[in-house]
N, C-alpha and C positions, 0 to 999 in steps of 0.2 A: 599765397599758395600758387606754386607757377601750373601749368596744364599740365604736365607729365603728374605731379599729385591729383591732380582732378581726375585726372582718365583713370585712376588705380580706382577710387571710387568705385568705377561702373565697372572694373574686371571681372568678367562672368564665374572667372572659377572661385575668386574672393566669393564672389554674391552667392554661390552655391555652398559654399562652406559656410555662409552666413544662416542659409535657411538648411535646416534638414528635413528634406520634403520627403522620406519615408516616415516618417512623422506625422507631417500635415497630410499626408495621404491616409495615415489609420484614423487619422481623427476626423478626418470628411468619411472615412467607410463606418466609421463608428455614430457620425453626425446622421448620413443617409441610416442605418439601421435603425436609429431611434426616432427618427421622420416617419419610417414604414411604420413602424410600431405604434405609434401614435395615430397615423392613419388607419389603423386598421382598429385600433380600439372607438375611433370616431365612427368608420363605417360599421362594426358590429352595434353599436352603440343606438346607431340611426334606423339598423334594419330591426333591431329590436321595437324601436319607439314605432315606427310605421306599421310595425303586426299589432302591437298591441294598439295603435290606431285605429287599426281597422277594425279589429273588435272589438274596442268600447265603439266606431262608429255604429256595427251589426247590432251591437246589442241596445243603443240610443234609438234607433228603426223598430226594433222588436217590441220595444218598452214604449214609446210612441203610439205605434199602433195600437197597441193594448190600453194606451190611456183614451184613444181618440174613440176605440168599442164602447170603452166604459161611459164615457163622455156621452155620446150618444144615445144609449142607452136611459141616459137620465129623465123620468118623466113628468117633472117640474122645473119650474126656471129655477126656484132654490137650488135645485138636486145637481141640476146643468151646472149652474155656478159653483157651488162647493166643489165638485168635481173639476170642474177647470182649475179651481184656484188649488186644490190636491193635486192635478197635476202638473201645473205650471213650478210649485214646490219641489216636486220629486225631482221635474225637468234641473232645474239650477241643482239642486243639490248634487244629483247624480253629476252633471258638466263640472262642477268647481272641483269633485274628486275624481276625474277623468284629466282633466288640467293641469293639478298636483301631481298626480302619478307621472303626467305626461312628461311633466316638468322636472320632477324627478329622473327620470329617464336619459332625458337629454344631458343634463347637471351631474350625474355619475360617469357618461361618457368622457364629457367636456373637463370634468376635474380629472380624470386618469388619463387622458390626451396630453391635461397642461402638467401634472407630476412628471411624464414621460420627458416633455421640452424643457420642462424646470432643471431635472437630473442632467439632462444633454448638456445644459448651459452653466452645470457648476462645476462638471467634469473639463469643460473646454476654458 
């Protein structure tokens, strides 16, 4: 191959008729739209999981306090301990389904984020 074939190689107008970049231009505006979309189902996603954070936080405080009145209130060491160990019960129970939901939460956003990237990347 002498250099005159070489240099056709890199001719800009070949190289231009090689790629059709009205093309590649829909399919990056198409690529960016389903990035936004994804982003935004992760951020609704997150602001959901943070409110209902907050109150399972409010209502862990309310239910606390209630248990630490009760607790208190106990006028035997039996009575004191049953009660703690009642409340230390209700404590985990109530967290491990605080936890679940939470996790739920996140786990709905995070699978319709990745569906959204998954479709982007079968389309492209």
């Amino acid at each position: 191959m002498d250099m005159n074939q070489m240099m056709k190689m890199f001719d800009m107008k070949q190289m231009a008729e090689m790629w059709n970049v009205e093309s590649m231009k829909a399919a990056s505006e198409k690529n960016l739209a389903k990035c936004k979309e994804a982003n935004e189902v992760l951020m609704e996603g997150m602001n959901k999981y943070s409110k209902r954070q907050a109150e399972l936080t409010k209502e862990a405080v309310e239910a606390n306090i209630a248990s630490v009145k009760e607790v208190a209130a106990s006028k035997t060491v039996e009575e004191l301990v049953a009660k703690q160990h009642t409340a230390v019960e209700a404590w985990v129970e109530r967290n491990t389904v605080a936890v679940k939901e939470l996790s739920e939460i996140a786990k709905e956003a995070q699978d319709k984020a990745s569906d959204l990237v998954k479709e982007m990347a079968k389309v492209n």
